[in-house]
C-alpha positions in Angstrom: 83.0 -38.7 71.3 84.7 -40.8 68.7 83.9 -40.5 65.1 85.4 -42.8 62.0 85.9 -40.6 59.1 87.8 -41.2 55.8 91.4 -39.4 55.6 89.6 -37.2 52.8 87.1 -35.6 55.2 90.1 -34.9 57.9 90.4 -30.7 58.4 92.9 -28.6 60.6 91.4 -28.0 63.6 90.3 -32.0 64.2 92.3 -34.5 66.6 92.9 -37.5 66.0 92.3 -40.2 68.6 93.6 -43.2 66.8 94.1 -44.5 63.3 93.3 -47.7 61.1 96.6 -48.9 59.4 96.6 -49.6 55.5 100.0 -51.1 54.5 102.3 -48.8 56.7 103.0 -47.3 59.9 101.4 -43.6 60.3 103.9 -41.1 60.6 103.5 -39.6 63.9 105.2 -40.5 67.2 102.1 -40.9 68.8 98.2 -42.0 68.3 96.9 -38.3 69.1 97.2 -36.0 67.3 96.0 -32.5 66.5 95.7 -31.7 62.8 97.4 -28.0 62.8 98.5 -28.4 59.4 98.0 -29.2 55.3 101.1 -31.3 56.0 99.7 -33.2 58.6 97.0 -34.5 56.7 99.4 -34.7 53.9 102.1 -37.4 55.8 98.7 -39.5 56.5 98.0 -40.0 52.8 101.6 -40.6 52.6 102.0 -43.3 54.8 98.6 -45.0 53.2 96.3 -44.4 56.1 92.3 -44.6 54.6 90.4 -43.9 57.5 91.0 -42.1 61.5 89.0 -41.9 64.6 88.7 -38.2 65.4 87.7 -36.8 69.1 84.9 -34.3 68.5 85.4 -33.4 72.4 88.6 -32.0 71.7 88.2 -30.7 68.5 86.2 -29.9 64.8 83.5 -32.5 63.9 83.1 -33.7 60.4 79.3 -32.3 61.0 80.4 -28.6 61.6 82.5 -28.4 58.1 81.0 -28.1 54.6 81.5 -31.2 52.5 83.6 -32.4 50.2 83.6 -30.9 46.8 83.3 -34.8 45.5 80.3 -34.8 47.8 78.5 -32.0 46.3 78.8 -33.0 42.9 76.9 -36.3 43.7 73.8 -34.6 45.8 72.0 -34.6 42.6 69.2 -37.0 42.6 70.0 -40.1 40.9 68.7 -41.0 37.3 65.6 -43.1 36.9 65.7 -46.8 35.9 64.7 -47.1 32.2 64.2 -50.1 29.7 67.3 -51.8 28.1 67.2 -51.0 24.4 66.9 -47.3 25.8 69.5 -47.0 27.8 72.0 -49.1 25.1 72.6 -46.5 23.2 73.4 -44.3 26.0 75.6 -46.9 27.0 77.5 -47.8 24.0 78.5 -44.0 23.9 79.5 -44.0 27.5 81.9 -46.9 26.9 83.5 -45.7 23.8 84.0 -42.0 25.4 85.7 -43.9 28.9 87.8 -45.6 26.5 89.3 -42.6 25.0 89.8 -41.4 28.5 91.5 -44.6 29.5 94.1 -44.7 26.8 94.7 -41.3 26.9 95.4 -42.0 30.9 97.7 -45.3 29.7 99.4 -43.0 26.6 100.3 -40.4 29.8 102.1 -42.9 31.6 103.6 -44.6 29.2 105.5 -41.0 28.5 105.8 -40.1 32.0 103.7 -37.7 32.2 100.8 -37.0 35.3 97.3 -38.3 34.4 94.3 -36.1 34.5 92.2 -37.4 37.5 89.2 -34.6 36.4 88.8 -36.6 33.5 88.2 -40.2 35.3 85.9 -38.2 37.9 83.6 -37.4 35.3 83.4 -40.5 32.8 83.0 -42.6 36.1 80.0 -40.8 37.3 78.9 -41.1 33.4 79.0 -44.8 34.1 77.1 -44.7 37.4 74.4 -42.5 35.9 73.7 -45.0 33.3 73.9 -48.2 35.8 71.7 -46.3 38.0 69.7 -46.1 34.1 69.6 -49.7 34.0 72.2 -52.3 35.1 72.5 -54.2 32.3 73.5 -51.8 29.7 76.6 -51.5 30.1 77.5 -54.5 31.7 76.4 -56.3 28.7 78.9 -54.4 26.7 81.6 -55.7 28.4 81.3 -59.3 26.4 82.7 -57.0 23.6 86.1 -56.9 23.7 89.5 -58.0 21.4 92.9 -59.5 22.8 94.8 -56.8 20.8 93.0 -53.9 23.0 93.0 -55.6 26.0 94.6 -53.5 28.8 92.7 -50.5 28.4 89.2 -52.5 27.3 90.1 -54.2 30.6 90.1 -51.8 32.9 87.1 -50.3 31.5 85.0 -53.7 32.1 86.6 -54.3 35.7 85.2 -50.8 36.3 81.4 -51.9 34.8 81.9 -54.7 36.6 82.6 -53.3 40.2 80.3 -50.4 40.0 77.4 -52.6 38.6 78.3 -55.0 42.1 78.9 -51.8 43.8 75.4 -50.9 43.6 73.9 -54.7 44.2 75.8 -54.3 47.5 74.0 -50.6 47.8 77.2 -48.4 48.1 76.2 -45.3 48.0 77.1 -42.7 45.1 80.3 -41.5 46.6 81.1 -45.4 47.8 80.6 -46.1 43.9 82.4 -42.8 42.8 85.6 -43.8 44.9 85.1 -47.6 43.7 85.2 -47.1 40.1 87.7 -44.4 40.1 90.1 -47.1 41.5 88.8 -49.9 39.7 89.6 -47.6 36.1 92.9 -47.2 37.4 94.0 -50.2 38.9 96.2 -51.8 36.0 97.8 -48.5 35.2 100.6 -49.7 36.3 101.4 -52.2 34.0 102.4 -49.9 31.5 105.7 -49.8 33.2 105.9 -54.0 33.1 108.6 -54.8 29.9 105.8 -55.6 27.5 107.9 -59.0 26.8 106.8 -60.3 30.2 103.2 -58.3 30.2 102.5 -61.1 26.9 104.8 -63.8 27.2 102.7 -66.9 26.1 104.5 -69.5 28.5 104.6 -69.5 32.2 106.8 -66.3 33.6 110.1 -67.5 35.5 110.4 -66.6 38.9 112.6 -63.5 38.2 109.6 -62.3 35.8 106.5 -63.1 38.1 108.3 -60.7 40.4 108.1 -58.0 38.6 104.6 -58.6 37.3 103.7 -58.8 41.0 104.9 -55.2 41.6 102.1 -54.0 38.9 99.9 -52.9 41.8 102.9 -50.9 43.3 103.3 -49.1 40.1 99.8 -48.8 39.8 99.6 -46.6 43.4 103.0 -44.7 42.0 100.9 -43.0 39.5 97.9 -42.0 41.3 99.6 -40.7 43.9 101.6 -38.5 41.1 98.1 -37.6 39.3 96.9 -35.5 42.5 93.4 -35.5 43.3 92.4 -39.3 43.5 91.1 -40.6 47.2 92.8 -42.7 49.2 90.7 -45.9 48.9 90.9 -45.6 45.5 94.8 -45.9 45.3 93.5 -49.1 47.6 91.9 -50.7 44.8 94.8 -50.7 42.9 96.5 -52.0 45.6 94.7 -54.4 46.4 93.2 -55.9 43.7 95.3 -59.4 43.7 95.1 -60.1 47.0 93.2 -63.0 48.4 90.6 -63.9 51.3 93.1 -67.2 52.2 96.0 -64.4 51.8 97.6 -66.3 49.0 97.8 -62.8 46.9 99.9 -60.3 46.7 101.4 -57.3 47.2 101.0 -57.6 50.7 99.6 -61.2 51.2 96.4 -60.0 53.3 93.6 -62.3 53.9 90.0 -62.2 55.3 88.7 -58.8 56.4 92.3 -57.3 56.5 91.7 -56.3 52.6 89.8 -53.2 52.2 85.8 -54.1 51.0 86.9 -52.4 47.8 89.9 -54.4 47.7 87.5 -57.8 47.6 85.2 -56.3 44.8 87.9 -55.6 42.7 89.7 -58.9 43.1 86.6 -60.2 42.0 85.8 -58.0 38.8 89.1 -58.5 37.5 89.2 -62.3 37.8 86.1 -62.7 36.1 87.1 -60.4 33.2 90.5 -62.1 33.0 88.4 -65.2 32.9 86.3 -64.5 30.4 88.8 -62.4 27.9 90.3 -63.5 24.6 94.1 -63.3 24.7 96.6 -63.2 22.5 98.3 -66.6 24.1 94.8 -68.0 25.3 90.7 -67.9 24.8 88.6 -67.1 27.3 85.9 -69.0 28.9 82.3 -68.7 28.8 80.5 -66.5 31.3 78.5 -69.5 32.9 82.0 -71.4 33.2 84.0 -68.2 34.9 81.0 -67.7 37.4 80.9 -71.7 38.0 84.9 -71.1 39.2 84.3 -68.3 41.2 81.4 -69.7 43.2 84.0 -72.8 43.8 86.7 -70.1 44.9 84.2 -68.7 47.1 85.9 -68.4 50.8 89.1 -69.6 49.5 89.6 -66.5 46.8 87.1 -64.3 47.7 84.9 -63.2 49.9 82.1 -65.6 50.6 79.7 -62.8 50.7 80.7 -60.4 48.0 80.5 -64.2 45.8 77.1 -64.8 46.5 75.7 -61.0 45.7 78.4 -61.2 42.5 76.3 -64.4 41.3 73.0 -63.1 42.3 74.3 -59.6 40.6 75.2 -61.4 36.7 73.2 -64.7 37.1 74.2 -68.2 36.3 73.9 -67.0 32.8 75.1 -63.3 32.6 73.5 -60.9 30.0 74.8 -62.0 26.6 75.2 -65.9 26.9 73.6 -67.7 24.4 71.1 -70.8 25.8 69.3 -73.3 24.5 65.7 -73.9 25.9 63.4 -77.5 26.5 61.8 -76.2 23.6 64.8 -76.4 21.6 64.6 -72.5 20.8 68.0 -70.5 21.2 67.6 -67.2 22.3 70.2 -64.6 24.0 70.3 -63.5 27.7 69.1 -59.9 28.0 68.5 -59.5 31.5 69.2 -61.2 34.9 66.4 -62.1 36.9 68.2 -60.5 40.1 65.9 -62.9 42.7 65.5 -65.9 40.4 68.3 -66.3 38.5 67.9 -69.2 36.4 65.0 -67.1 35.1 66.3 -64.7 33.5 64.8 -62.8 30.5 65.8 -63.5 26.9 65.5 -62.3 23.3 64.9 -65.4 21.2 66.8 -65.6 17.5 66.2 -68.9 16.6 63.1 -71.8 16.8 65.5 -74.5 16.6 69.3 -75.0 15.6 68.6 -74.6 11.8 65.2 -72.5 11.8 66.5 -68.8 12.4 63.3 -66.6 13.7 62.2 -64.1 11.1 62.0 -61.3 14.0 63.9 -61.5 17.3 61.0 -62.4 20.2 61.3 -61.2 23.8 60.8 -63.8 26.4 60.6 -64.2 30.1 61.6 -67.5 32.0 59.1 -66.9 34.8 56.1 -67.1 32.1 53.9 -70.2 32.8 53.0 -72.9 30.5 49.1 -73.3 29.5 47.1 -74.2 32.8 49.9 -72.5 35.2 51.7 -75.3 36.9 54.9 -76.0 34.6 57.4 -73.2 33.1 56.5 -72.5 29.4 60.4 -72.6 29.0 63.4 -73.8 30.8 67.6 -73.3 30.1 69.4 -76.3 29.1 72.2 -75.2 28.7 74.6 -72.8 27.0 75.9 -72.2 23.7 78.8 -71.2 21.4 77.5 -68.4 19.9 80.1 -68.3 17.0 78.8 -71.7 15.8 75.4 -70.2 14.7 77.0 -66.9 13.6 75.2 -64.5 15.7 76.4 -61.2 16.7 76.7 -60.1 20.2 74.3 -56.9 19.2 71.4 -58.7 18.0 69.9 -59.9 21.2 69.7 -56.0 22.5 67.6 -55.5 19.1 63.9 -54.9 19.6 61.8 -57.6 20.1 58.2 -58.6 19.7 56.5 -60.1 23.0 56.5 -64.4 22.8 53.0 -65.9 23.2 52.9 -69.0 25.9 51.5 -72.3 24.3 
């Protein structure tokens, strides 16, 4: 019988029937092959190859060989949900500790030396222990963020970002352990980019664009040095520009020839490009950057992973300021995941000049008086630097609104 396995779970002893290409040609003169040998498995990885069908007629089965030690480490049960405000502070310490680990890993490269893969293994399953803790914790963290910091506080968000979709899309803990490893790592790379083309302000020449374009390459040069890091998580870095219409690169793939980590990271990273201050440019609102991605949707990205990404953050992601029909402003502090123009808020001011003397929580799906009409409804979004408020205050605690 033939069984699909990931190149991390092939053993001596299995034979493989055939294999599924990444972005080169396996190694061997032939499709079948018996794996007699560390090497073996070794040239595989070598030549890029994420995944082989194994004959268990002729040899091992996955099913007769003790896991993976990655495997074991992520039988434990997962986490329960808990409320927001809880979990924030969890949160806030998770992002500051994976942002220690992400310089250090961007400090490594830049002085040649071998990163620490233990180190992203464990802050990553940090992060999906607190998603599993609530979704919105740390996502909402990523609207924090300063141009001067921007490589590192990128990679950290695009990681948030993917796991937080990873889990919409119900990888499981392994899927989401492989995903975020990759998705930490993905810009890596760009350390070794001459930093006068990494921020040039103007449009790069065509001599420039081609080396920014080999970022990804780079990217795959160093995890493959670090030791340690799976397969489809080098894919992520590779990946992560291409395109569904295949108008990306390294590789120019399109459609289901990109890995589904491949589209999720695309994805992550567009949005947090989209949405980042930079020292040559502002970013957009959150409402605006999912209002381009929906219209990208089959020609960018993947129609499917666009419509669980919306679904996933909202129309109006957690910390976007709105004004309501009532003329209150108030903060988004949690998607509504099935109706997402509902989506719960924390409430800061009555009107434009009247500033609320306590912050007041407040759900969308709450009824007017007499239960036909909504009690409130989103105008539209706001700036929230005009009416000075701080991203933090619409995660602090707030008394239940009263309808009427």
């Amino acid at each position: 019988m033939l069984r699909k396995i990931h190149i991390d779970r092939l053993k001596i002893g299995m034979v493989v029937e055939k294999m599924d290409h990444s972005w080169m040609q396996h190694p061997f003169l032939v499709n079948k092959k018996k794996i007699t040998s560390e090497d073996h498995i070794r040239a595989l990885r070598e030549y890029g190859i994420l995944e082989v069908y194994i004959d268990t007629d002729e040899g091992l089965d996955v099913e007769v060989l003790a896991p993976p030690p990655e495997l074991t480490d992520l039988a434990a049960p997962l986490p329960k949900e808990i409320p927001l405000q809880e979990e924030l502070q969890y949160a806030e310490a998770t992002q500051r500790e994976v942002q220690n680990v992400v310089q250090s890993v961007m400090q490594d490269v830049r002085l040649g030396k071998n990163i620490e893969s233990d180190n992203v293994r464990r802050v990553v399953g940090t992060m999906i222990d607190s998603i599993f803790r609530n979704a919105d914790a740390l996502s909402s963290l990523t609207r924090l963020k300063g141009y001067d910091e921007y490589t590192f506080v990128h990679s950290v968000n695009v990681c948030v970002l993917c796991l937080t979709l990873g889990r919409r899309l119900e990888y499981s803990r392994f899927d989401l352990q492989t995903l975020g490893i990759g998705a930490l790592l993905h810009d890596t790379g760009k350390i070794k980019v001459p930093p006068a083309i990494l921020n040039k302000a103007g449009r790069l020449d065509e001599q420039e664009m081609e080396e920014m374009k080999r970022h990804p390459l780079y990217s795959v040069e160093v995890l493959e040095s670090a030791g340690g890091v799976p397969e489809e998580s080098k894919g992520v870095a590779l990946q992560h520009h291409e395109r569904w219409n295949g108008g990306g690169y390294l590789q120019g793939l399109r459609g289901d020839g990109i890995d589904r980590f491949g589209h999720v990271a695309a994805l992550c990273d567009v949005y947090d490009a989209m949405t980042s201050d930079r020292c040559y440019a502002k970013g957009m609102p959150p409402h605006e950057a999912i209002r381009k991605i929906h219209a990208s949707s089959g020609r960018d990205f993947h129609p499917d992973i666009v419509q669980t990404f919306i679904r996933c953050m909202g129309i109006y992601p957690v910390g976007t300021v709105v004004q309501l029909d009532t003329r209150e402003i108030g903060v988004v502090t949690a998607v509504n995941k099935e109706k997402i123009l509902r989506p719960r808020l924390t409430l800061l001011f009555r009107d434009v000049r009247t500033r609320l003397p306590r912050p007041v929580s407040v759900d969308l799906e709450e009824k007017a008086p007499g239960g036909r009409l909504f009690a409130r409804t989103i105008v539209g979004p706001l700036d929230p630097a005009g009416l000075g408020i701080n991203p933090a205050e619409c995660f602090a605690e707030a008394l239940p609104a009263t309808v009427g």
